[in-house]
C-alpha positions in Angstrom: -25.2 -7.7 -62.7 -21.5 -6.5 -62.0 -18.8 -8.9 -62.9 -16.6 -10.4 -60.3 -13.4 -8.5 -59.6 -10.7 -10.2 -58.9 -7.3 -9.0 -58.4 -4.6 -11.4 -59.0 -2.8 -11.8 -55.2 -0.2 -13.9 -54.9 0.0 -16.8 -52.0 3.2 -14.6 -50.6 1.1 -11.5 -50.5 -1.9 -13.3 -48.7 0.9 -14.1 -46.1 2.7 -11.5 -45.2 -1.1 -9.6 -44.9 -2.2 -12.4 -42.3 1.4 -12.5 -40.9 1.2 -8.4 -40.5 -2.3 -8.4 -38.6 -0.5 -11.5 -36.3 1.8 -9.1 -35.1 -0.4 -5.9 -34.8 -2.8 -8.2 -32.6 0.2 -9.2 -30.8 1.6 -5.9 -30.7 -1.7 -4.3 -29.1 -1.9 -7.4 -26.7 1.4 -6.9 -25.4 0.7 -3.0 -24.6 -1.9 -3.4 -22.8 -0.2 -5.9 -20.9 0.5 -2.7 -17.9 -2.5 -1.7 -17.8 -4.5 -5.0 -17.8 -3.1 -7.3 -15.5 -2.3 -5.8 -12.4 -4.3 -5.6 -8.7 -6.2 -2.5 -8.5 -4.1 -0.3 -6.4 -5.7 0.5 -2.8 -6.0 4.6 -2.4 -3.7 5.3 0.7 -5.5 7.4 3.6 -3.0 9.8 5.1 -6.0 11.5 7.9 -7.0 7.3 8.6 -3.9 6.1 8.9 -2.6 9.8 11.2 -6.1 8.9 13.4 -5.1 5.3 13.7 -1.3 6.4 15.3 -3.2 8.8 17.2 -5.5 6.1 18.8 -2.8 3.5 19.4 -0.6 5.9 21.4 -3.2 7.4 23.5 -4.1 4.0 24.0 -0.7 3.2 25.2 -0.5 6.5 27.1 -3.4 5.9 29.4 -1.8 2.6 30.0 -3.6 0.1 27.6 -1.7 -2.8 26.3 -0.9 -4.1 22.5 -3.5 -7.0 22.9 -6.3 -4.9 24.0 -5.7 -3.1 20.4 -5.7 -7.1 19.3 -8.6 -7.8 20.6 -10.9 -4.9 19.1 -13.5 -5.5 15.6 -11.3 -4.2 13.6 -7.7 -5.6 15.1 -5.4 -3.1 15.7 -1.9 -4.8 14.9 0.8 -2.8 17.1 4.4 -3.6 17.0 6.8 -1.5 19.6 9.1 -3.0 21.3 9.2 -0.1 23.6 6.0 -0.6 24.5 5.9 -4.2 25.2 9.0 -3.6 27.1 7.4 -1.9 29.7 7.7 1.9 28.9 5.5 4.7 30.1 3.8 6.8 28.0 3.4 10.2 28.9 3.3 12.3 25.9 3.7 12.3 22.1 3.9 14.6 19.0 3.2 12.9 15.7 4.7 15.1 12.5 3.3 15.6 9.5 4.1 11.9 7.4 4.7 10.6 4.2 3.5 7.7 1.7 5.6 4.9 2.2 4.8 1.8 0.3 1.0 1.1 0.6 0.7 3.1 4.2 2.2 6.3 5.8 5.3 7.2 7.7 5.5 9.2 10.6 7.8 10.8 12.6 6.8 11.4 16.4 8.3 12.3 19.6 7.8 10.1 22.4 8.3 11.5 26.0 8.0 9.0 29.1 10.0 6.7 31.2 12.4 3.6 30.1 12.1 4.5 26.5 15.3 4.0 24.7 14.4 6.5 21.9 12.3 8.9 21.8 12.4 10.4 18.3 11.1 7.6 16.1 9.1 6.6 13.2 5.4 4.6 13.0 4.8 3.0 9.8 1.6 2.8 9.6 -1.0 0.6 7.1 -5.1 0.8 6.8 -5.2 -1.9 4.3 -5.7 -5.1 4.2 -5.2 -5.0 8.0 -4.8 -2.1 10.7 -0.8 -2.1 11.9 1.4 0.1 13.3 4.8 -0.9 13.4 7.9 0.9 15.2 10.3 1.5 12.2 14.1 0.9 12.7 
């Protein structure tokens, strides 16, 4: 049989070897910290989210109201002040829009009666919830 080789190591040798794999598993934890731990970011839907717009103003065009959007499976959350003041809807033109956060921006022009603006901007969101907000 082959004799036992040992090679004399020294006590501080032994720990700065364990000490030195302690911080390369640390290391390795800590950089995949990024990657590891965060929600799985939801995909935005720029032709959904344009189709969604399109649907609530028509709706408010032919003279629907917010809650009948409400009251749809799936809810359609609608916030416009101009709207739930009152205004008519005759026509609109929505722009080409842009991510914004986790939904879409768009710019449209509103033409009716009692509207206090008429070029505006919808932000609107497909996830978790459908919304379209009137942006300041």
């Amino acid at each position: 049989m082959f004799p036992a080789i040992r090679s004399p190591v020294s006590l501080l040798e032994l720990m700065s070897l364990t000490s030195g794999i302690r911080i390369a598993i640390v290391s390795m934890s800590l950089a995949c910290l990024p990657f590891g731990c965060s929600a799985a970011r939801i995909p935005i839907e720029p032709e959904r989210a344009k189709a969604l717009l399109e649907t609530v103003l028509t709706a408010w065009q032919k003279g629907g109201s917010c809650e009948e959007l409400r009251s749809r499976t799936p809810a359609i959350h609608v916030a416009d002040e101009q709207w739930l003041g009152g205004a008519i809807l005759s026509d609109f033109s929505i722009l080409p829009g842009e991510s914004f956060g986790t939904g879409m921006r768009f710019p449209v022009t509103l033409t009716g009666k009692s509207l206090s603006r008429s070029s505006v901007f919808y932000l609107v969101s497909t996830h978790p919830v459908l919304s379209v907000t009137l942006a300041d």
